[in-house]
Each structure stands twice: as structure tokens, then as C-alpha cells.
C-alpha positions in Angstrom: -17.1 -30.6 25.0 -17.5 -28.5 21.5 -17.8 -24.7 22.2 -18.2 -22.2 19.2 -17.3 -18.6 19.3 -17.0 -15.9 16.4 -13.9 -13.3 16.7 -13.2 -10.6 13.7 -9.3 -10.7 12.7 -8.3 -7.0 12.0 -6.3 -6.5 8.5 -3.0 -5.8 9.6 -3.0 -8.3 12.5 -0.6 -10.8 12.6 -0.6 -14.1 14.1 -3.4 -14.7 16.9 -3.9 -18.0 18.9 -7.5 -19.0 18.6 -8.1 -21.9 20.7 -5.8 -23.6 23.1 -6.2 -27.0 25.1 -4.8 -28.2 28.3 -4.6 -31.8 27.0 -1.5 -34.0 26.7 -2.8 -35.1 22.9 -4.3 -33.3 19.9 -7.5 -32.2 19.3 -9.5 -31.2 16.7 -11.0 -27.5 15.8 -12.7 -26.1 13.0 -12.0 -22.6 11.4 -14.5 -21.2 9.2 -14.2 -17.6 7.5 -17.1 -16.0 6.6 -15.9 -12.8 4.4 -12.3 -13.5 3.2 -9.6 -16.1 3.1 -7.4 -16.9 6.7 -4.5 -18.8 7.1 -4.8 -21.5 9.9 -2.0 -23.1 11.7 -1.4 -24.7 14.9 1.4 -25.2 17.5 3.3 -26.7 19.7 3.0 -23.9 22.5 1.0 -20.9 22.6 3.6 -18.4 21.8 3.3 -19.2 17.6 2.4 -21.6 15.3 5.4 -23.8 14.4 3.6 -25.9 11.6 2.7 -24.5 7.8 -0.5 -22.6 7.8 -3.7 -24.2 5.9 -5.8 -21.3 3.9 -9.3 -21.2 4.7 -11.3 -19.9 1.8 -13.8 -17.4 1.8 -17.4 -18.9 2.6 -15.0 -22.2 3.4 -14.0 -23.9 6.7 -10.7 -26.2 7.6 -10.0 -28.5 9.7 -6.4 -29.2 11.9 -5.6 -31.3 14.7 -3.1 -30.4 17.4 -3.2 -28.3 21.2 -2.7 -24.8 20.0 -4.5 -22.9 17.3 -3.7 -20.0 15.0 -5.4 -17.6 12.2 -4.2 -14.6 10.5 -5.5 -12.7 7.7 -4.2 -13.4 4.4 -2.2 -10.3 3.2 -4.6 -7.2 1.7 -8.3 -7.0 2.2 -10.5 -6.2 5.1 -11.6 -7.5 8.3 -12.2 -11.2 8.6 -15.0 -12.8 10.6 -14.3 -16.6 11.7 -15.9 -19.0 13.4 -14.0 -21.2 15.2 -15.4 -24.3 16.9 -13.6 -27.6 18.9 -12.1 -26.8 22.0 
């Protein structure tokens, strides 16, 4: 099943999990910012990403596979709308 949902990341916010999956082996979501970039990342558990972020341009979306999903706001700016869609 593929479910979509928008959230807005707030400036100053720091890591926040995204999308999350009960299943034993990776899955696949999409993150796509709409007004500025986001770094992307995902997990091992849901307490913080543990792998190197991706940056998601502006206008952009990217791609990882794994169980649990990150974004943050890259440093400076304003909010950030995403998209994020997979899981």
C-alpha cells in the first residue's frame, strides 16, 4: 500500500522521523520538498537516522530504501513543506 501525506519542517527543527515500517526488510519512500532543500536519511530504529543524509533540492524529490525515515531542514531558510510518499 502507497500512502502520501504533506508535513511542514519548521526552521530550527532538527531531526524528525517521517515514515516508519513494521516490516522485517526495506522499503522504499519518496521525499519531495516543495520550497527549500531537506536532508533525507533513514535508520535502523526510530530513535535517529544512523546512515548519511541525501539532500533533496528545492522543487526536487529523493528516493531511499530502508524501515525508518528522516528529514530535517538544511541549515538557514524558512519553513519547508515535503511530501513524503511509500509507506
Amino acid at each position: 500500500m502507497t500512502e502520501a501525506f504533506t508535513l511542514t519542517l519548521d526552521p530550527d527543527e532538527g531531526w524528525r522521523l517521517v515514515a516508519s515500517t513494521p516490516e522485517k526488510s526495506d522499503v522504499e519512500v519518496v521525499l519531495r520538498s516543495f520550497d527549500a532543500d531537506v536532508l533525507f536519511a533513514t535508520g535502523k530504529t526510530k530513535d535517529a537516522p544512523d546512515a548519511p543524509p541525501v539532500t533533496v533540492r528545492a522543487g526536487e524529490g529523493g528516493r531511499l530504501t530502508g524501515l525508518h525515515f528522516f528529514a530535517r531542514p538544511t541549515p538557514h531558510g524558512t519553513a519547508r513543506r515535503i511530501l513524503v510518499r511509500g509507506v
